[in-house]
KEKETI-34634 format. One record per residue (C-alpha): x, y, z; residue number from 0. Coordinates in steps of 0.25 Angstrom, whole numbers, m for minus. Each point is the difference from the previous one (the first is absolute). Layout:
BEGIN
{atom {X Y Z} NUM};
...
This chain:
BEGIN
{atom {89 10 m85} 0};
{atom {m9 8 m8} 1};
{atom {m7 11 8} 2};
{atom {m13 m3 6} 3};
{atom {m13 7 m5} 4};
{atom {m10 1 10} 5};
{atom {m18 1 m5} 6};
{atom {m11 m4 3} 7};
{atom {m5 m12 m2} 8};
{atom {m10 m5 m11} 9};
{atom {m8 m13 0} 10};
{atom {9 m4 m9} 11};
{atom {10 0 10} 12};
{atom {m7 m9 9} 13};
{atom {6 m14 m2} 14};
{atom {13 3 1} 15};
{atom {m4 6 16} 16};
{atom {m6 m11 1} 17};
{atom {10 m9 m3} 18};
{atom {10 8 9} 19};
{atom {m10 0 12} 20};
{atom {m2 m14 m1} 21};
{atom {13 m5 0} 22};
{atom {2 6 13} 23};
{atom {m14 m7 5} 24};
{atom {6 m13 m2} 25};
{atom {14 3 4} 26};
{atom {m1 13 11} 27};
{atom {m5 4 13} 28};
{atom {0 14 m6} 29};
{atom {m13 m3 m3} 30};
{atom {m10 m7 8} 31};
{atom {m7 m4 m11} 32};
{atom {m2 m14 m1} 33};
{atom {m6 m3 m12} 34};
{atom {6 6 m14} 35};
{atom {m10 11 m7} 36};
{atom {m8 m3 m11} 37};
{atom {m1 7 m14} 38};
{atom {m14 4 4} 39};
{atom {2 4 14} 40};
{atom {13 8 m3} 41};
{atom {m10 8 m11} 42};
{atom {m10 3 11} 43};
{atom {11 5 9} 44};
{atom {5 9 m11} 45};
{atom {m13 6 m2} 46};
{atom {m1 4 14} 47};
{atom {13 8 m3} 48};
{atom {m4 10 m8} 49};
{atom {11 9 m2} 50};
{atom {m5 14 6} 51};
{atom {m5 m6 12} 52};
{atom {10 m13 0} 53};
{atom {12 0 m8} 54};
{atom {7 m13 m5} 55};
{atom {12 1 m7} 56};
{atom {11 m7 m7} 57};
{atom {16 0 m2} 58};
{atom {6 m3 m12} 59};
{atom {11 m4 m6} 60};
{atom {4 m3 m15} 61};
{atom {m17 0 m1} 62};
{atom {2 m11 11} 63};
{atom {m9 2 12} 64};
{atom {9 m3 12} 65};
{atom {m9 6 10} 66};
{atom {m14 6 6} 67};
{atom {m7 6 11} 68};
{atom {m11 8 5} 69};
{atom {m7 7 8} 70};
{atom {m13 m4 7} 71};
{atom {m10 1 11} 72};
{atom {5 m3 12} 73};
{atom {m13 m3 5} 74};
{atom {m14 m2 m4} 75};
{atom {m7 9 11} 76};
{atom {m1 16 m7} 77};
{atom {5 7 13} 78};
{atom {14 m8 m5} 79};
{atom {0 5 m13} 80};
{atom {10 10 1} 81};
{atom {10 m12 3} 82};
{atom {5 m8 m11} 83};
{atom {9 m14 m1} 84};
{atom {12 1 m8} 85};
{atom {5 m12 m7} 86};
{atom {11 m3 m8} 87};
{atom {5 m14 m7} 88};
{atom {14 m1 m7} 89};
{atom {1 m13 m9} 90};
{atom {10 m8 7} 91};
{atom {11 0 m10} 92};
{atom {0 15 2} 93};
{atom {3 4 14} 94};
{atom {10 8 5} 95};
{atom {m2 11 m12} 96};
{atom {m6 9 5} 97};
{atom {m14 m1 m5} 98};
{atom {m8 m2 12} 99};
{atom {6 13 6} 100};
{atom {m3 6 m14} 101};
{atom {m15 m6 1} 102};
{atom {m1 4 16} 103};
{atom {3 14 m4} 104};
{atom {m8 1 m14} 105};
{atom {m13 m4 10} 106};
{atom {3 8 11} 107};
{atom {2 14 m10} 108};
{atom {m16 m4 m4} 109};
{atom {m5 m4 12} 110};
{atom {m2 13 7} 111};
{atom {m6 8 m14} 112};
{atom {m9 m12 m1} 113};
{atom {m6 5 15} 114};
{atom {8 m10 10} 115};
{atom {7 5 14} 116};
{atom {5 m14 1} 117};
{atom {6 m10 m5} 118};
{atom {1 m15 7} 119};
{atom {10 m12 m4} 120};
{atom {m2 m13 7} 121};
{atom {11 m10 m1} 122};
{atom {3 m13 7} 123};
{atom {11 1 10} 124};
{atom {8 m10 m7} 125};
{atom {3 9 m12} 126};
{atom {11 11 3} 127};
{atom {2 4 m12} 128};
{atom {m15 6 m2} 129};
{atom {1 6 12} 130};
{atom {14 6 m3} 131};
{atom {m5 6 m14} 132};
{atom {m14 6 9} 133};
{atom {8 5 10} 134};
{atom {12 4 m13} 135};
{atom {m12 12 m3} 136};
{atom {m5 6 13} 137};
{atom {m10 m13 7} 138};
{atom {0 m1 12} 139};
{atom {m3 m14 9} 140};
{atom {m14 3 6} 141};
{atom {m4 m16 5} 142};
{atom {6 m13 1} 143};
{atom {m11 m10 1} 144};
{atom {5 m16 6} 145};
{atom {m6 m12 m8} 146};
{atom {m9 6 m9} 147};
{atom {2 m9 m13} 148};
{atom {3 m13 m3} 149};
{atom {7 m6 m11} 150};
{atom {11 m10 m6} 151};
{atom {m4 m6 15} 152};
{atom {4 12 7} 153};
{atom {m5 11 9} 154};
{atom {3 14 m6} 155};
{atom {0 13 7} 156};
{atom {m4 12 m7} 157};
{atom {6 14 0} 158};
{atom {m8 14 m4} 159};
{atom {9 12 m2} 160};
{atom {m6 13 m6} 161};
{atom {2 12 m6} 162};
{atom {m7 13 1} 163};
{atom {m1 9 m12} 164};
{atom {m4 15 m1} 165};
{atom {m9 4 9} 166};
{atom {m8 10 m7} 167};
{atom {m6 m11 m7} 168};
{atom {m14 m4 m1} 169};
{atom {m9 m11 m6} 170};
């Protein structure tokens, strides 16, 4: 394997996260997506990430995107601001390299320069891999919420786990 090169992403990037988010709408309950994302809905979402305030980036490999995440708001209310979401999608021919961790630790070195204390991960309980590689980096488990999703005719529990960051800093 070549070595990965990690960046930011660029619209251009944009249909191929696409493309590996969807395939996991359609096949995963690591998402509780039920519907794949559009071309114009996965641009709008970009431009809500720009990338001094919410970064969105790539792994590489041979020029071959193989992964993303992100960071965002955690929720819309401004008293939560200084809590962000940390994402991170691997294409699925790609597990087991690394990467996520590689992207989970690429976000969380932004994320307290870019004024976050927090950072939250919420994963469906049936997905112990997700929760190996938050944990893998410091996360801790914070809730376990019973039934709260619904997909592939099942009832999904969702796990938060969170990771403080520096204290000193400020939004």
């Amino acid at each position: 394997m070549s070595t990965p090169i990690l960046r930011l992403a660029a619209e251009s990037d944009l249909p191929t996260i696409n493309e590996i988010s969807n395939y996991y709408v359609l096949r995963s309950t690591c998402t509780d997506q039920l519907k794949p994302e559009s071309t114009a809905d996965r641009l709008a979402w970009f431009r809500e990430h720009p990338p001094e305030k919410y970064p969105v980036t790539v792994v590489e490999i041979d020029d071959d995107i193989v992964g993303w995440g992100s960071l965002s708001k955690w929720r819309p209310r401004a008293a939560m601001a200084p809590t962000g979401e940390a994402t991170v999608y691997i294409r699925h021919d790609s597990h087991r390299r690394g990467l996520g961790k590689m992207i989970l630790c690429d976000l969380i070195e932004r994320a307290s320069p870019i004024g976050f204390h927090s950072l939250i991960g919420s994963v469906s309980a049936d997905q112990p891999a997700s929760i190996a590689l938050q944990e893998s980096v410091g996360f801790q488990p914070v809730a376990h919420l019973t039934e709260v999703g619904h997909k592939f005719g099942q009832w999904l529990d969702l796990k938060y786990l969170q990771l403080m960051l520096d204290t000193q800093a400020a939004r």
